[in-house]
C-alpha positions as CSV (number, residue, x, y, z in Angstrom):
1,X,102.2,105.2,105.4
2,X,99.3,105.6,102.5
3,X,99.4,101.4,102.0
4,X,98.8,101.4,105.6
5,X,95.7,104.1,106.1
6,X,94.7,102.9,102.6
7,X,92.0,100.2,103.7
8,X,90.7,102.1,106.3
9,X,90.3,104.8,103.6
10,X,88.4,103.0,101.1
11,X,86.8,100.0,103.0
12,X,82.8,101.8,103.3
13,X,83.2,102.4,99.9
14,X,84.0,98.6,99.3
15,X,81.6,97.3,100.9
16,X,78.9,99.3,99.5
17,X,79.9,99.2,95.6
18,X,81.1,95.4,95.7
19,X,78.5,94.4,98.4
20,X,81.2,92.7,101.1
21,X,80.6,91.5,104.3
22,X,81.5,93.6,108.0
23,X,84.0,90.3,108.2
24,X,85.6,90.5,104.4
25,X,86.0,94.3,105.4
26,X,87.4,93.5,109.0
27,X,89.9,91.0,107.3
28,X,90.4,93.3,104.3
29,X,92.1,96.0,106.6
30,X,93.8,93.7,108.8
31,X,95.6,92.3,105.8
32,X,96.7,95.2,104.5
33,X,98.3,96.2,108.3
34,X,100.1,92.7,108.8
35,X,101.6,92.9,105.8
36,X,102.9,96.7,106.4
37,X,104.3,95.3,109.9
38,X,105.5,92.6,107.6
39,X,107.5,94.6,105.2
40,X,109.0,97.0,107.9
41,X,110.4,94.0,110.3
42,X,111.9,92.6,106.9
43,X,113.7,95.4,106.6
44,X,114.6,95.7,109.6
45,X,116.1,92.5,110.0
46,X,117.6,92.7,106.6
47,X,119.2,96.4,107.6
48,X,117.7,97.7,103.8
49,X,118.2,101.2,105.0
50,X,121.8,100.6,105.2
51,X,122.3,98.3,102.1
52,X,120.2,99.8,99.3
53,X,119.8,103.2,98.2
54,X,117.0,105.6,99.7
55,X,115.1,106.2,96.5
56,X,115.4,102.7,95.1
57,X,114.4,101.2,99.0
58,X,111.3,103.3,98.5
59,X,110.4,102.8,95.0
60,X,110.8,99.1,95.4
61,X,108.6,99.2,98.3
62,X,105.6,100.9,96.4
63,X,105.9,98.7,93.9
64,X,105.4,95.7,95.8
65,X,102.8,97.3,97.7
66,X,101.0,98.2,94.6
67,X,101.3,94.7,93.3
68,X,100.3,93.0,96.6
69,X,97.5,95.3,96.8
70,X,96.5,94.4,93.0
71,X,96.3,91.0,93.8
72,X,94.7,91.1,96.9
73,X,91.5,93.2,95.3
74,X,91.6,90.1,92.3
75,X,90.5,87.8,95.2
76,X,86.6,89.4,95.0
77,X,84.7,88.9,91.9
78,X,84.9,91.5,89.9
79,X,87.1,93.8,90.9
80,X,89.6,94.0,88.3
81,X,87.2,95.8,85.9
82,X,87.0,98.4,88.8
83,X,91.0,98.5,88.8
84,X,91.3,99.4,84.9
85,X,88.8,101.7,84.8
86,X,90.5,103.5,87.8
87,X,94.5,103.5,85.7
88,X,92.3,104.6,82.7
89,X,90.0,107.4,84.0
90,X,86.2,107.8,84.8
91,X,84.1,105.3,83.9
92,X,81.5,107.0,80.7
């Protein structure tokens, strides 16, 4: 559930450090809940509850949610200095 609330979270923050518009913010959160409702109808219709482990269901799905969130923060300019200096503390 932190993937999904996550945009919401962050997104005044976003759009005052990296200067985005209402609409990038707007489409910024929606993406981020299509592709939760995405992930949880493929499991469904795969039945990954059933077929994989709890721990590894989970822990493959926070990977591929950190990864998709990764690259969808790479599509505004600049941002990936923003993402190492998060993974390696505060900035001096």
């Amino acid at each position: 559930m932190t993937l999904w609330f996550s945009a919401s979270a962050v997104v005044g923050s976003l759009r005052a450090e990296w200067s985005i518009s209402g609409t990038a913010a707007a489409l910024l959160t929606v993406a981020v809940q299509v592709r939760f409702v995405v992930g949880a109808v493929t499991s469904a219709v795969l039945n990954l509850a059933d077929r994989v482990r709890p721990a590894m269901l989970i822990g493959g799905c926070a990977v591929i949610g950190a990864l998709a969130t990764a690259a969808l923060m790479s599509v505004w300019a600049g941002a990936t200095p923003q993402v190492g200096q998060r993974r390696s503390g505060p900035a001096a």
